[in-house]
C-alpha positions as CSV (number, residue, x, y, z in Angstrom):
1,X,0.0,0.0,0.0
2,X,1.0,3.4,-0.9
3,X,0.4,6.1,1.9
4,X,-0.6,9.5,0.3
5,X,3.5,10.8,0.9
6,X,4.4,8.2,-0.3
7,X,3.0,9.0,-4.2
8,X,4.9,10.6,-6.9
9,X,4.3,11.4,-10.9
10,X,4.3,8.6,-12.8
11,X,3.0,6.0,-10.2
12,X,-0.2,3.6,-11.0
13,X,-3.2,3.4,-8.3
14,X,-6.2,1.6,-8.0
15,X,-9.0,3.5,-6.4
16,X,-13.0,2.9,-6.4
17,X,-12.2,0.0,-9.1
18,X,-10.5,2.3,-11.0
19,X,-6.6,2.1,-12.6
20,X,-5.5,6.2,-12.1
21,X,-1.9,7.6,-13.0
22,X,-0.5,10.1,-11.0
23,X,-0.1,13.2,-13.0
24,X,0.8,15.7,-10.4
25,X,1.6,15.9,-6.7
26,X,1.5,18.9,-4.4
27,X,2.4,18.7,-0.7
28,X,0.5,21.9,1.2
29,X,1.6,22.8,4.8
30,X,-0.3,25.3,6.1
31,X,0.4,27.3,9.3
32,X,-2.2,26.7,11.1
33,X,-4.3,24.0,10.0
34,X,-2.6,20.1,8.8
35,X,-1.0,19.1,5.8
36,X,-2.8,18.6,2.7
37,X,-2.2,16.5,0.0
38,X,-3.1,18.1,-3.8
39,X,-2.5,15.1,-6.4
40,X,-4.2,15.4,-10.0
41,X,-4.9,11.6,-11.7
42,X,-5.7,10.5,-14.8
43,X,-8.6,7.8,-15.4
44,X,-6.1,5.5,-17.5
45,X,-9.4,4.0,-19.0
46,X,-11.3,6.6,-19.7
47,X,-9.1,9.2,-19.9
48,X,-10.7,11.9,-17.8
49,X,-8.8,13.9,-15.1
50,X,-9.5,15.0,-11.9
51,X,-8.3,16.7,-8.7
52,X,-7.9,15.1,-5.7
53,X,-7.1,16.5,-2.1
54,X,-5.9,13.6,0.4
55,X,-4.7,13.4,3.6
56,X,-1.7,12.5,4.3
57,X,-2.5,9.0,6.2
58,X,-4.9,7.9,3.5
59,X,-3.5,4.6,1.8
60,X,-3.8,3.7,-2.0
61,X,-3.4,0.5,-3.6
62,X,-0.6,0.3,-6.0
63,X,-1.7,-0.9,-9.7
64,X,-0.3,-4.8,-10.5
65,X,1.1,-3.6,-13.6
66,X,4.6,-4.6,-15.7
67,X,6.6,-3.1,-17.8
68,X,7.8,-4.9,-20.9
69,X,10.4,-3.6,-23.9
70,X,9.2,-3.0,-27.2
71,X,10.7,-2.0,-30.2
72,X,8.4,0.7,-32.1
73,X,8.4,-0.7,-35.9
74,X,5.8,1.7,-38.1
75,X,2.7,3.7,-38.0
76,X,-0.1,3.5,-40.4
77,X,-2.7,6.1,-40.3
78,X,-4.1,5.2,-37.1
79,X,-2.3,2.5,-35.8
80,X,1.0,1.7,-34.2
81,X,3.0,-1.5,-34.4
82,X,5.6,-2.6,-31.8
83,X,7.9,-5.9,-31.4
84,X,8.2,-7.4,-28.2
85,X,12.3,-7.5,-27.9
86,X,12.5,-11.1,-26.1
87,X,9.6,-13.0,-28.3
88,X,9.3,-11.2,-31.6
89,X,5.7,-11.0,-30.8
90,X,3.6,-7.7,-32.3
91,X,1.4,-5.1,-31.1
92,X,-0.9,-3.2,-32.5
93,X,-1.8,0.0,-30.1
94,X,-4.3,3.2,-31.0
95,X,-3.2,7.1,-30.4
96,X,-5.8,7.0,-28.0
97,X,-3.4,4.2,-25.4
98,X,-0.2,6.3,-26.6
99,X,-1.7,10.3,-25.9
100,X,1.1,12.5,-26.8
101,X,3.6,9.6,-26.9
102,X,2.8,9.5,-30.7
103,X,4.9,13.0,-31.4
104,X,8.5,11.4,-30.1
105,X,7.9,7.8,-31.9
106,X,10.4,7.2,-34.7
107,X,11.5,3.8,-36.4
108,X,13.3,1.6,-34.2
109,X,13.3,3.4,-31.0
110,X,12.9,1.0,-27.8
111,X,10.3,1.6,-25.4
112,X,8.6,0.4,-22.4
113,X,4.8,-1.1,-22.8
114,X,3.4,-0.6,-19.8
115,X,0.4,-3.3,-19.4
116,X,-1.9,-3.8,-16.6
117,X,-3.0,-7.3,-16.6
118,X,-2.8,-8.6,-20.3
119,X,-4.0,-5.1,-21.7
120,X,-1.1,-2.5,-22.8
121,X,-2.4,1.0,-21.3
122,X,0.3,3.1,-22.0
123,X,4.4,3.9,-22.9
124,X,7.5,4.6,-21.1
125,X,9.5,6.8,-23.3
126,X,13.3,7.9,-22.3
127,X,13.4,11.3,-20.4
128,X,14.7,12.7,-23.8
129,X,15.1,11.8,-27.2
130,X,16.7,13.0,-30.3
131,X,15.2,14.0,-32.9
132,X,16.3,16.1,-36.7
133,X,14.4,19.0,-37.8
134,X,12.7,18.7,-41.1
135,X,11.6,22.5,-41.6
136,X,11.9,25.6,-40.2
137,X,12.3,29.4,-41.4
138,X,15.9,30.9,-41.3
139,X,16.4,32.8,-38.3
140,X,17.9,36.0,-39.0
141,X,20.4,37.2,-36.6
142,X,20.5,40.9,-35.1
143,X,16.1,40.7,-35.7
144,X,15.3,40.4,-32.0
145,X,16.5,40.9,-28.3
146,X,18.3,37.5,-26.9
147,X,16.3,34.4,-26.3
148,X,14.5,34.9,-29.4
149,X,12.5,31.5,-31.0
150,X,10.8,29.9,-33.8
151,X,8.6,27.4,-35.0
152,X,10.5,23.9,-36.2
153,X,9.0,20.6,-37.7
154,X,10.3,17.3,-36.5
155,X,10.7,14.1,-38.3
156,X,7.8,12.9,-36.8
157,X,5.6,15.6,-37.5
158,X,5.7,17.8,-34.0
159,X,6.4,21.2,-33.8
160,X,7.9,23.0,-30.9
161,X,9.9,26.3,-30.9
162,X,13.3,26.1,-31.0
163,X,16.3,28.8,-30.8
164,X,17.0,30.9,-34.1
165,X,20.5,29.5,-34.6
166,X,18.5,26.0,-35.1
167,X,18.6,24.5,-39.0
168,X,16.9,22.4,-41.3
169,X,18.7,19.0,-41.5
170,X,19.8,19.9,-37.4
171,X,19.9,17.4,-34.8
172,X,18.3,18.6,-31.6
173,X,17.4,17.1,-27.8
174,X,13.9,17.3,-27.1
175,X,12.6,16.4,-23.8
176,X,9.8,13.6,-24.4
177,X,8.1,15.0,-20.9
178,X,7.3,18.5,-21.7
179,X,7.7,18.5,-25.5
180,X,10.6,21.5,-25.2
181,X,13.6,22.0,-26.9
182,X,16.3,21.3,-24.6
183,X,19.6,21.1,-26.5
184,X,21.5,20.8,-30.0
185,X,22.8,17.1,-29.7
């Protein structure tokens, strides 16, 4: 069992029946009053999200789920096929199990399937990837005060504002959690 200080982003919990991810955690200590706990979850079924404020001796059940490596092979329209690296068997999963996921996949990149029971319900991706620019205007130098940005295209088709020094054909570090530029790699 998980006690309420005890959760952090990321982690799997069953509550009322249903399998929520934390998405946020806030610890509040007021001065007079106790501490209260602010966590925001995500229905991993149903996708909905919601607010929750917990005490911090309330428990939570931790999610029986596994984590097993895949190796991302193609997309086609609307679906997404991945190898199991130990078996060679495939998966095929829906944008709708991946969420924003989809905008970091590219051929060949191992990943984490996360399942929960026999159904896959989501993807581990590294902390940050690297990824070439496809497209982007030429930034013209002496136009703007420092710190200036622009819009880029990535090989997989998401866009994020990078630093005007950035080129087509340039490989950059993006981080897969916030979906920021981070570095030229």
């Amino acid at each position: 069992m998980y006690e309420a200080s005890e959760l952090r982003n990321g982690h799997f919990i069953e509550n009322n029946g249903k399998l929520l991810r934390v998405l946020n955690y806030h610890h509040n200590k007021t001065g007079r009053g106790g501490a209260v706990i602010k966590i925001k979850v995500k229905d991993v079924l149903s996708g909905s999200i919601t607010e929750m404020t917990i005490r911090p001796g309330e428990k939570f059940k931790p999610a029986d789920i596994s984590r097993q490596k895949y190796q991302f092979l193609y997309a086609d329209g609307e679906a997404y096929h991945f190898m199991n690296t130990a078996d060679y068997n495939q998966i095929v999963l829906g944008p709708a199990v991946l969420d924003e996921s989809v905008n970091f996949l590219t051929e060949n990149l191992e990943v984490y399937l996360i399942f929960w029971g026999e159904k896959a319900i989501g993807v581990d991706l590294p902390s940050s990837l690297t990824l070439k620019v496809t497209f982007t205007e030429p930034g013209v130098k002496g136009d703007t005060v420092s710190g200036a940005t622009k819009l880029a295209k990535l090989e997989t088709g998401y866009q994020l504002k990078v630093p005007l020094f950035v080129n087509n054909g340039t490989l950059i570090k993006v981080s897969t959690e916030t979906g920021e530029y981070l570095e030229r790699a």
